[in-house]
N, C-alpha and C positions, 0 to 999 in steps of 0.2 A: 609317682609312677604307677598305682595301684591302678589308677582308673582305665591301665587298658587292657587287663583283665575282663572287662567288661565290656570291651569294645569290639566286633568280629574284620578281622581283615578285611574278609570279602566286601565286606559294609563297607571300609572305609575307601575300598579299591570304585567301588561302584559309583559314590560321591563323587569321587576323582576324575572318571569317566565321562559321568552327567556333567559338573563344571566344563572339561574342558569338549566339548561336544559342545556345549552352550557357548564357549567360546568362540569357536571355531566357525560356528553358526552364523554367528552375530559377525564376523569378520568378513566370511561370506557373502552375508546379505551384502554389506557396503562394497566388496570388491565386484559383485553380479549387477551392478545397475547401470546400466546404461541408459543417460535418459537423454529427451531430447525435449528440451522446451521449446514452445511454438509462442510467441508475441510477436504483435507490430511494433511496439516501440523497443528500443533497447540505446545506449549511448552511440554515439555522441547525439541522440537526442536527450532534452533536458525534461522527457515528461517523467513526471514523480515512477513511474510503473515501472517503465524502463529501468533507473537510475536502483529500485527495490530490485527489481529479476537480478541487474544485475551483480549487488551485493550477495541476492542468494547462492545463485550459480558459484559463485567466488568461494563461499565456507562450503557449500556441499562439495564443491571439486577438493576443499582441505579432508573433508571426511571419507576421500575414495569415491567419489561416485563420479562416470565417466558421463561428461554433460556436453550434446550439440547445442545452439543454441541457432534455433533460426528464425529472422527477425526482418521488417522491410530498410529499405534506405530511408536516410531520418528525413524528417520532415519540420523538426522543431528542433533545429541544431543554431551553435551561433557561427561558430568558423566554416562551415562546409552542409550543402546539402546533398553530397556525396559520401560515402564510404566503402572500404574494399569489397568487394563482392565475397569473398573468404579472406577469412582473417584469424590468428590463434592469440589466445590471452590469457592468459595461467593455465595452459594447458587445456583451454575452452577453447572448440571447435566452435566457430561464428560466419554462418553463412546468411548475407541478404539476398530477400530479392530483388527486383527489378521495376517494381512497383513503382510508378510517380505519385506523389504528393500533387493531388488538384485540390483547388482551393481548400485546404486544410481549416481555415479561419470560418468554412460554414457548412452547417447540419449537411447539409446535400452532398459537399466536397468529402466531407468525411466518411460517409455511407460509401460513397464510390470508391475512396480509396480502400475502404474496410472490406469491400465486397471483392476487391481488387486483390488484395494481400491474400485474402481465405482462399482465392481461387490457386493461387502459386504456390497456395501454404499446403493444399493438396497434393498439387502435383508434385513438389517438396517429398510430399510423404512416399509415393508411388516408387520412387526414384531409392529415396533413401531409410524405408522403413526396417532394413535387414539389419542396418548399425545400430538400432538402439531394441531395448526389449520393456519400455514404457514411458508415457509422453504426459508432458506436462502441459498446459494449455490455458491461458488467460481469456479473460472478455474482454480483451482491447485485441481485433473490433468485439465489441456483443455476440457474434454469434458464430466466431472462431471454434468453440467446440464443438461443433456439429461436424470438423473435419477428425477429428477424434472419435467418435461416433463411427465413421467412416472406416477410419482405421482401422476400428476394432470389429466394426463386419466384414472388411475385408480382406487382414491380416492377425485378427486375432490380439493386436496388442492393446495391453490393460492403457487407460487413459487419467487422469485427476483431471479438474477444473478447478479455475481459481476463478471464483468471483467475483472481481470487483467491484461491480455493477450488479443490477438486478435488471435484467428489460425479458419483455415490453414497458416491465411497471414504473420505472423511470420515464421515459416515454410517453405515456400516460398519465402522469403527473404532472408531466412539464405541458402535456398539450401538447402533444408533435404529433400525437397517434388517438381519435377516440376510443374510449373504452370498449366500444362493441366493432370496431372495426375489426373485418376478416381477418386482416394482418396478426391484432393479434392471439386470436384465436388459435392459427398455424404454430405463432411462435411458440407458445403455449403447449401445444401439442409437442413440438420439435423436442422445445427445453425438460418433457416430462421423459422422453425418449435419451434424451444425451443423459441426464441426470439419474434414470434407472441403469445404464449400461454402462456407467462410469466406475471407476474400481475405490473413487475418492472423489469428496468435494469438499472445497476447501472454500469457506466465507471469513469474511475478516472482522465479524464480529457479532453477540449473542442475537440481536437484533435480526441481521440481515438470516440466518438459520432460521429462524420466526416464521422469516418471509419464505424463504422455500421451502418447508414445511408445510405449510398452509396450501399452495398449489401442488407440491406431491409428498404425502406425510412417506408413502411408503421407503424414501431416502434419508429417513431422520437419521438412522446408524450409521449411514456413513460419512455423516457432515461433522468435519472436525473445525473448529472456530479458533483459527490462528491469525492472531495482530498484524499488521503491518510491524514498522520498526525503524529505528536511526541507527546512527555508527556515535555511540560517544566517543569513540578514540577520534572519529575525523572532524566533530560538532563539540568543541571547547567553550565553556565560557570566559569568556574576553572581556577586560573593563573598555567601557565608551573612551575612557581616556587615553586609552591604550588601543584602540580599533580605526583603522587606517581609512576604514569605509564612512564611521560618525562621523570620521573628521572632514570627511572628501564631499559628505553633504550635510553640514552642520545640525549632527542630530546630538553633541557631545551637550550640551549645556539645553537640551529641551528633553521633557521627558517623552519618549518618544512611544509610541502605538502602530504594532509592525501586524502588516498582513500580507504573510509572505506566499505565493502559488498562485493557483486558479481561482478564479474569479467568476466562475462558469455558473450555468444555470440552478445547479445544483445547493448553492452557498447563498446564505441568505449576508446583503451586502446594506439591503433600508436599515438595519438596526444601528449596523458602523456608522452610515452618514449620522442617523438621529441624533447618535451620541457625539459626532464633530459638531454640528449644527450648537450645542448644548454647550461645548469646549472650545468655541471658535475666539474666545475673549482670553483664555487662558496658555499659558506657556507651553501648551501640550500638541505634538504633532504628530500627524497620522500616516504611514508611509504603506505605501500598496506598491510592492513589489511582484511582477509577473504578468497575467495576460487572463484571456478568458471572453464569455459574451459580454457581461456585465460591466467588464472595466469602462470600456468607453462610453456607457450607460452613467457610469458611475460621475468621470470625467464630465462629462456635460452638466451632469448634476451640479458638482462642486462651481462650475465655473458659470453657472446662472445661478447661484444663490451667494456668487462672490465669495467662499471660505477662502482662508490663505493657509488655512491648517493642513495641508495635503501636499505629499511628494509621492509622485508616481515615475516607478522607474521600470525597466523593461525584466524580463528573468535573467537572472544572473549566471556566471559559467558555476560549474561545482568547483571547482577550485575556489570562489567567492565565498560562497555559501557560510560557508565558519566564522566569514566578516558580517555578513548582512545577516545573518540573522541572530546574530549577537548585539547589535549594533541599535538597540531596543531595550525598553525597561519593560514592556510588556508586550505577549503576542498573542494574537487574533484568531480562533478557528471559528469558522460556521457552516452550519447547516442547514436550509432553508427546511423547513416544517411540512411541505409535502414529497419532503425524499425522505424524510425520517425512516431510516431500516433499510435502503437502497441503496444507499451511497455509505462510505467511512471517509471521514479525511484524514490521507494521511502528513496532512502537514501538520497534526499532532505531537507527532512521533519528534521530528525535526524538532517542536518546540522546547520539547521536554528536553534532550540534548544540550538544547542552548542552555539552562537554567536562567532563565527565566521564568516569571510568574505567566498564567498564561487566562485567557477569557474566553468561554467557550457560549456560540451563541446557537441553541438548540432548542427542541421541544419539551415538553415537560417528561415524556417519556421516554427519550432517549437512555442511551447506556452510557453516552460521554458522562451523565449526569454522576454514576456509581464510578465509574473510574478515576473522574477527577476528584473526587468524594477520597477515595481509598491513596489517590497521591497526593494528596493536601498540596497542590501545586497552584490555585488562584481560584477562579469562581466561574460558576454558571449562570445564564442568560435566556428566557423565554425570549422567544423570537416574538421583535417589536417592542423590547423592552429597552429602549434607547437610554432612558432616565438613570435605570437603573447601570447600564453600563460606564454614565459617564459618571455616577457615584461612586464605583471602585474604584475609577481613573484615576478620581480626585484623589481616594482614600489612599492609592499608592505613593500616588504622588507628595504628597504629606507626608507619607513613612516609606522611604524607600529600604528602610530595614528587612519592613516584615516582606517586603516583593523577596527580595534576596534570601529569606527562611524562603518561603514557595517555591523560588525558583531553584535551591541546592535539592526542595524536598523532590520534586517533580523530576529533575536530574539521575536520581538516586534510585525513583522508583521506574524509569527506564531505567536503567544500568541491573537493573532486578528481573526486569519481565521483556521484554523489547527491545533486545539488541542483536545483531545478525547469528551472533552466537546462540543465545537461545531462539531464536526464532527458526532456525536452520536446522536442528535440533528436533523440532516438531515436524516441519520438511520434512523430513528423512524419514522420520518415525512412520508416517503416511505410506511416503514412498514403500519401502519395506513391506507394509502388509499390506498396500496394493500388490507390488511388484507378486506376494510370496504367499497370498491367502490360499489359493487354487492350488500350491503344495505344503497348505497345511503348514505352514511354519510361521508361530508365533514369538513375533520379537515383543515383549514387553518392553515400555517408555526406559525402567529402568538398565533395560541393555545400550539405552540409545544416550551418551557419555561422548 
């Protein structure tokens, strides 16, 4: 007891202070946010973006934050191409709008309807910018935050962007837009303008930061670099012989090669064929589950060079999902080599979940390279390295042991870095010192629990 002879009340009274003031704070910030996320997609459509916003929405409303969420009527649904115009879901304000879906299946349809939604998404704002005090805001369409932008000249309220995308430079890559076209020039302009006035931006990985950097460095501080992510409590791994889906299209007794999502311009799909082309004699089958430009690119392919290695199935409901994509001994991600740093896929994330081993087909300079590296969960692939992918095939297929090490390790290290919980976590932390920068209140990571 000697030691508090040496101790000064007051000191100890002030400590006491400081903590719970820092308490108090931090309790604060999450009970003061009101936000209101802006996307096009959200469920019952089945796009991957959607189905992430809305796992986030879901843990930020468990951490206090008061969330609108407005979104169009889907357009890539399977029971209904309707939903309620409002609607509440854990305590989640969800208003659509009125938007139709025109030809959604092409470039031009999609522009229209993206150009369509920003316009409502506007008026959205005009109406109902007094309920929330800052906005969250995706690139599905592309150019959705420039109504954030908006907002914030004309209401004052702080904005983040989420990156999914990079454009024009996607665009550009793929050939839809020349490089010197006026187009995108403006865009350019536009996106250097949302991105200086933005209170946050948000890219989904080291890469794509790279890339906005390079067109505006002056926003390097404020770009935080947060993963997409899976649900391992809703994505189990399942035995084949115990999975209702192998069984329902005989993948139980083949070792099977799953490429589960989009199939879009984006994803490089020649290397997959190369390597069925190379496996067409051997017990190995290839399943392409979901949709995109390529798929039916792909389909013609397979069926003029006669493979029988291929099952092509439509996207599946999410209820499914924990069947099909377990329903594999190995899974598929790619990236085509002139998006490298533009696009992320996150059907990653999904795989990892499954525990399953997984093959990732990219550039040499990608980042998938170092991640999969750090979750020893399967192996890497230069784009057009068909040879060498169907030599892993083999190599699993051989030893379905070591796939099974890979796929617990790769499970493990989502369950560590990439799960709504932590991912949600980082959310917030953003939010927060957007929301609280301009009154000077610093939440450090470690308040954010």
């Amino acid at each position: 007891m000697r030691f508090k002879k040496w101790i000064n009340p007051n000191f100890l009274q002030s400590i006491s202070t400081q903590l719970n003031a820092k308490t108090q704070s931090s309790a604060k910030t999450q009970q003061s946010i009101k936000l209101s996320v802006i996307t096009q997609f959200f469920p019952p459509d089945y796009a991957a973006t959607g189905q992430l916003i809305e796992e986030l929405v879901k843990q930020l409303g468990k951490q206090g934050v008061d969330i609108e969420v407005f979104t169009s009527q889907p357009g890539y649904a399977f029971r209904s191409d309707t939903a309620p115009a409002v609607e509440w879901a854990d305590q989640i304000r969800i208003q659509r709008s009125r938007t139709a879906q025109l030809w959604p299946g092409r470039i031009r349809g999609k522009a229209v309807n993206g150009v369509l939604y920003t316009l409502r998404a506007t008026l959205y704002l005009l109406k109902a910018w007094r309920r929330n005090n800052i906005l969250l805001l995706t690139t599905a369409p592309p150019f959705l935050p420039v109504v954030g932008y908006l907002a914030y000249i004309l209401f004052r309220l702080p904005y983040i962007c989420v990156l999914y995308d990079l454009y024009p430079d996607i665009a550009i890559a793929l050939g839809v837009i020349p490089k010197r076209n006026w187009l995108v020039g403006l865009w350019r302009v536009i996106n250097k303008q949302v991105w200086l006035n933005a209170k946050g931006i948000i890219v989904l990985s080291p890469a794509m930061k790279q890339q906005v950097i390079v067109h505006c460095p002056e926003v390097a501080e404020k770009i935080s670099v947060i993963h997409s992510w899976a649900n391992p409590e809703a994505i189990v791994p399942i035995a084949k012989r115990e999975n209702w889906f192998a069984w329902k299209y005989n993948l139980v007794n083949k070792f099977t090669v799953l490429y589960s999502g989009n199939m879009g311009r984006c994803h490089d799909i020649d290397t997959i064929l190369e390597a069925a082309k190379q496996l067409q004699d051997e017990p190995i089958q290839f399943v392409c589950i979901g949709g995109g430009a390529k798929r039916d690119e792909l389909i013609v392919e397979v069926e003029r060079l006669g493979l029988k290695n291929f099952t092509f199935l439509p996207y599946q409901d999410q209820q499914v999902l924990p069947y099909s994509l377990t329903a594999c001994d190995l899974s598929l991600v790619s990236v085509d080599a002139t998006t490298e740093g533009l696009v992320v896929p996150s059907k990653l994330y999904s795989a990892l979940a499954s525990g399953r081993p997984i093959a990732v087909i990219c550039s040499e300079t990608s980042y998938l390279r170092e991640l999969m590296a750090e979750a020893n969960c399967g192996g890497t692939f230069d784009n057009g390295d068909g040879q060498g992918l169907a030599q892993f095939i083999r190599f699993l297929n051989r030893d379905l042991q070591i796939g099974d090490q890979m796929g617990k390790a790769g499970r493990q290290y989502l369950r560590s870095h990439f799960t709504p919980k932590v991912i949600s976590q980082q959310y917030l932390h953003v939010l927060q010192q957007a929301l609280f920068s301009d009154e000077r209140i610093t939440v450090s990571q470690s308040d954010v629990k």
